[in-house]
RONU-90637 format. One record per residue (C-alpha): residue in one letter; chain; x, z, y. Coordinates in steps of 0.1 Angstrom, whole numbers, m for minus. Layout:
BEGIN
<r A A <X Z Y>>
...
//
This chain:
BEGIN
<r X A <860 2144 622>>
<r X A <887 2155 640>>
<r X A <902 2195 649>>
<r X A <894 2193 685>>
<r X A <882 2224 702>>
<r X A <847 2229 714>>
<r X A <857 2237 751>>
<r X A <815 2250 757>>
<r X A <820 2276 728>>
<r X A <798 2284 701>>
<r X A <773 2313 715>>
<r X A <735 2315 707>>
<r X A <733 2308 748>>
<r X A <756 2274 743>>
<r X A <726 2264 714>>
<r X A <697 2268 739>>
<r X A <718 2250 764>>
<r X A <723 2223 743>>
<r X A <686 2221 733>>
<r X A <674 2216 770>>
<r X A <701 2193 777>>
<r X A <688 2174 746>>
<r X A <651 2176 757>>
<r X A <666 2162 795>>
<r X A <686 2135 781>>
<r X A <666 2129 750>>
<r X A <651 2094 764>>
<r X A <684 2082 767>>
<r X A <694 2087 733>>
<r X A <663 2070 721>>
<r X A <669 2037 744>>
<r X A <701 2037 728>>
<r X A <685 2037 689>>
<r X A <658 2015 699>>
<r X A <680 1986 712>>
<r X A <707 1993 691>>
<r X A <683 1984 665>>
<r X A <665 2013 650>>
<r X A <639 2013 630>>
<r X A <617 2022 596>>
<r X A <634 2035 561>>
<r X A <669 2024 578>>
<r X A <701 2053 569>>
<r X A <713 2068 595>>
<r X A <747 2091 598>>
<r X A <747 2117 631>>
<r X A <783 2131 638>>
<r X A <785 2162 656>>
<r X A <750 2167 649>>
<r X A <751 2203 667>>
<r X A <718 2215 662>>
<r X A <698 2187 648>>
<r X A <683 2173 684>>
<r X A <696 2135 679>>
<r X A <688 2137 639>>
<r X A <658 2148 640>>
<r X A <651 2121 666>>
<r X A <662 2093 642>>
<r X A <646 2103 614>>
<r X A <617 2101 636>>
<r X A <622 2065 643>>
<r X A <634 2056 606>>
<r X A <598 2075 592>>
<r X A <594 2088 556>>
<r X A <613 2053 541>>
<r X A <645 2065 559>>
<r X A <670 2090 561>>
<r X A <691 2109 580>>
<r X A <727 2126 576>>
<r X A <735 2152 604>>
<r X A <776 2156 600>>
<r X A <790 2191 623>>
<r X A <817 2211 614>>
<r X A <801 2241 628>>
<r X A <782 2262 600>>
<r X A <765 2283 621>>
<r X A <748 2254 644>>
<r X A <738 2242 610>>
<r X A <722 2267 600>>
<r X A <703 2268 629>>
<r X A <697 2228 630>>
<r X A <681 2234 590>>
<r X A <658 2259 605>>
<r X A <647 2238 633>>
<r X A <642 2208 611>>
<r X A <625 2229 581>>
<r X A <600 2245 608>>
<r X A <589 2213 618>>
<r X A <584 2195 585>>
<r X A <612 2172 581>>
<r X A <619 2161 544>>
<r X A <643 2127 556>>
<r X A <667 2152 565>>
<r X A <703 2165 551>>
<r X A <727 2183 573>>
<r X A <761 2185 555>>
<r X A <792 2208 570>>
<r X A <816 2177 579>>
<r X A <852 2194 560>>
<r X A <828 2192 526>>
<r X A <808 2161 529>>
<r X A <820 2133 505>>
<r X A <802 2102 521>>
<r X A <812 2070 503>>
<r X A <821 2042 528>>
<r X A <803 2009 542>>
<r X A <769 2027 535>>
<r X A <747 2038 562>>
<r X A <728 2014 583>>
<r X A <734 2030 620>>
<r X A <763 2060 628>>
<r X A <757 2072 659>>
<r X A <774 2104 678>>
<r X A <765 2119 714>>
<r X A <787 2140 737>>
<r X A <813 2133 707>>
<r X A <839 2113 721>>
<r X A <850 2135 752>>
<r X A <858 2163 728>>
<r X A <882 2138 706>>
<r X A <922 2140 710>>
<r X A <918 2099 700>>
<r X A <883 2082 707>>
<r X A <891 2051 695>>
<r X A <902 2067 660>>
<r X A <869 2085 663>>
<r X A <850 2051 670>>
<r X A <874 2037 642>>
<r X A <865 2062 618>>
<r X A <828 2065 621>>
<r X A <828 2023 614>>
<r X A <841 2032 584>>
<r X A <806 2045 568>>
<r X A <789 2020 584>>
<r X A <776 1989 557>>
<r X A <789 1951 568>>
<r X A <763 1946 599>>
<r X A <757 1980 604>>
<r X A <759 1999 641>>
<r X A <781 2020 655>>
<r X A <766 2038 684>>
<r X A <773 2065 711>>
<r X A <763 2086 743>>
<r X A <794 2098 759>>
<r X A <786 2120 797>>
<r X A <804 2120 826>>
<r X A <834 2150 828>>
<r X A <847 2138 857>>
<r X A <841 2130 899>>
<r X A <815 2137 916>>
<r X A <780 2136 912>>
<r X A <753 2128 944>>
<r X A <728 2147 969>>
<r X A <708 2129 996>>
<r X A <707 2147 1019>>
<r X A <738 2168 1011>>
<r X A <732 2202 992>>
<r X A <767 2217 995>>
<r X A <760 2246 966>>
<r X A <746 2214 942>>
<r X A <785 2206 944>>
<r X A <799 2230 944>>
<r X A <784 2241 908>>
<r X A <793 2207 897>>
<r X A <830 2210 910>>
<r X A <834 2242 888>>
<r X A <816 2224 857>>
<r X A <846 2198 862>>
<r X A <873 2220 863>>
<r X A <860 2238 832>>
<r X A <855 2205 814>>
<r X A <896 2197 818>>
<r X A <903 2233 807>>
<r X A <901 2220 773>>
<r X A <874 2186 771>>
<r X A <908 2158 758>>
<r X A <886 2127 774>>
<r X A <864 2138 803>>
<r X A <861 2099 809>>
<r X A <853 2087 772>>
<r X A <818 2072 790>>
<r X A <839 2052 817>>
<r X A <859 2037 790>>
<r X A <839 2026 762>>
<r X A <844 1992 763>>
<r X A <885 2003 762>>
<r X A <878 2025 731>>
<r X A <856 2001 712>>
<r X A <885 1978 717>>
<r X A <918 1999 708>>
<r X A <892 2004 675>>
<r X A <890 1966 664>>
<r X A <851 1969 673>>
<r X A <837 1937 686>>
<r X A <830 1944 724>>
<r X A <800 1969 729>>
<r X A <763 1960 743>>
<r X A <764 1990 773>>
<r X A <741 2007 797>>
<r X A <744 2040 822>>
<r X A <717 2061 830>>
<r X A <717 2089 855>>
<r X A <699 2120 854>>
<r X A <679 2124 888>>
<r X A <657 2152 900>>
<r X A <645 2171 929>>
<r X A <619 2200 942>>
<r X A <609 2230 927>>
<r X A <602 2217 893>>
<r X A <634 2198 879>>
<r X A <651 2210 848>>
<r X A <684 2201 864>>
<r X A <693 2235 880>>
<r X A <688 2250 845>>
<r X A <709 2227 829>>
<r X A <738 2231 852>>
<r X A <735 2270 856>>
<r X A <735 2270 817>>
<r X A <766 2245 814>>
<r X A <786 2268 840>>
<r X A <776 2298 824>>
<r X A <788 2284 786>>
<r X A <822 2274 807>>
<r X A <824 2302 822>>
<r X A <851 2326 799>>
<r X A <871 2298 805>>
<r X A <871 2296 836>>
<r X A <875 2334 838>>
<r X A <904 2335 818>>
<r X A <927 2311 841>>
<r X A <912 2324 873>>
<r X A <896 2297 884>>
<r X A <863 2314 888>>
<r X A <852 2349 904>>
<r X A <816 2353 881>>
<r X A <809 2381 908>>
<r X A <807 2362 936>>
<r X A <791 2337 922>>
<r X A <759 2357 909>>
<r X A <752 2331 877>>
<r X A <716 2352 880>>
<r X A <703 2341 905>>
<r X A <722 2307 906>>
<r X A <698 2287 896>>
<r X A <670 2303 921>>
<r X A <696 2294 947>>
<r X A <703 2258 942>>
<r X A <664 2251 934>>
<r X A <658 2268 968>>
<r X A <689 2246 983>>
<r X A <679 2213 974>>
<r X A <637 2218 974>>
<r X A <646 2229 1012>>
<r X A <667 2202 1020>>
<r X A <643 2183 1007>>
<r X A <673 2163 990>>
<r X A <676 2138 960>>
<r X A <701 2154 930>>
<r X A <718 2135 899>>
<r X A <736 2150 876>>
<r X A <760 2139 850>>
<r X A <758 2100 845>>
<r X A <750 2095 813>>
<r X A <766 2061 790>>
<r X A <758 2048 759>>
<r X A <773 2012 737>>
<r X A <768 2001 706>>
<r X A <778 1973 685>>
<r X A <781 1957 648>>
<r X A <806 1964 626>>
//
């Protein structure tokens, strides 16, 4: 896995974000496994496993006669993926710190990496490299989000985009391939992969309940020191506090239809 920076940071705040933005997208990752071809006592590698959300997932689809690797080069979110796997009775489970894991080649069934690709300097050497551990016939297998554009509001909630515009320019403050998603079919390629089965999927919420205002007010506030740091941003003015209150209130009053970031996933044998 390569040196690239983690452009959301590595705060206790940044886990819980990642663990509602796993529970919001987590029937996306599990269309992806299924029709990729999931299924019981298969091996299955997760790279950039963060804490455990997509491994524990597989190893619920590959049962007791499987097994799942979750690869991060992060110790602390480790640690806290092995606690949240251990608490709920996982024993298909190994989480391995990616600079000291000694995987031998050509032998898991299924790799598969979310919100992986955007973060790389080279996808396709990512794509390349995670085919390596995969068997002759095995899958390769990723959900990439959007980083980039614009996102929708029917009718218009003008503080929906706004957030989104600032999650945007924090993303290209550091994330190397905001548009890894809009070019998998380009990546798969440059890696000698056989072209990918794809699908897109886009978050979509509205009223009082929808986790979606969380999940951006989270994302901003993760992005926020940088942000901070290159001026882009006054975090007085905009009150993260109460932010979320505000664009509930916004788009349940407007009575308006929200997505949020599109969401793409391929797969193919290698």
């Amino acid at each position: 896995m390569q040196d690239v920076r983690y452009v959301l940071g590595h705060t206790r705040q940044e886990e819980n974000r990642l663990q509602l933005q796993s529970a919001i997208i987590r029937p996306i990752t599990h269309r992806l496994l299924r029709e990729a071809g999931l299924s019981p006592g298969m091996r299955v590698l997760d790279l950039g496993c963060g804490a455990g959300d997509v491994t524990m997932l597989a190893a619920d689809m590959v049962g007791p006669s499987g097994s799942v690797i979750g690869l991060d080069r992060n110790p602390d979110i480790l640690t806290t993926a092995r606690d949240r796997a251990g608490d709920a009775g996982y024993t298909n489970i190994e989480f391995l710190e990616s600079s000291r894991a000694n995987l031998a080649p050509r032998s898991i069934d299924m790799v598969v990496a979310r919100y992986v690709l955007v973060h790389q300097s080279e996808p396709a050497e990512f794509i390349r490299s995670a085919a390596s551990y995969a068997r002759p016939g095995g899958v390769v297998a990723f959900h990439e989000v959007q980083g980039f554009g614009d996102i929708n509001s029917l009718p218009r909630v003008p503080l929906w985009h706004e957030v989104w515009s600032w999650i945007v320019a924090g993303f290209a403050t550091g994330m190397s391939h905001a548009d890894a998603g809009a070019r998998l079919i380009e990546h798969f390629s440059n890696a000698g992969l056989d072209l990918p089965t794809i699908f897109s999927e886009t978050p979509t919420g509205g009223g009082a309940a929808s986790p979606l205002y969380a999940w951006a007010t989270l994302t901003l506030r993760s992005l926020l020191p940088r942000l901070e740091s290159r001026s882009l941003i006054d975090a007085a003015k905009i009150d993260l506090d109460t932010l979320e209150d505000r664009m509930r209130e916004a788009v349940t009053s407007a009575r308006s239809q929200i997505t949020f970031a599109q969401q793409y996933c391929a797969w193919t044998r290698v």
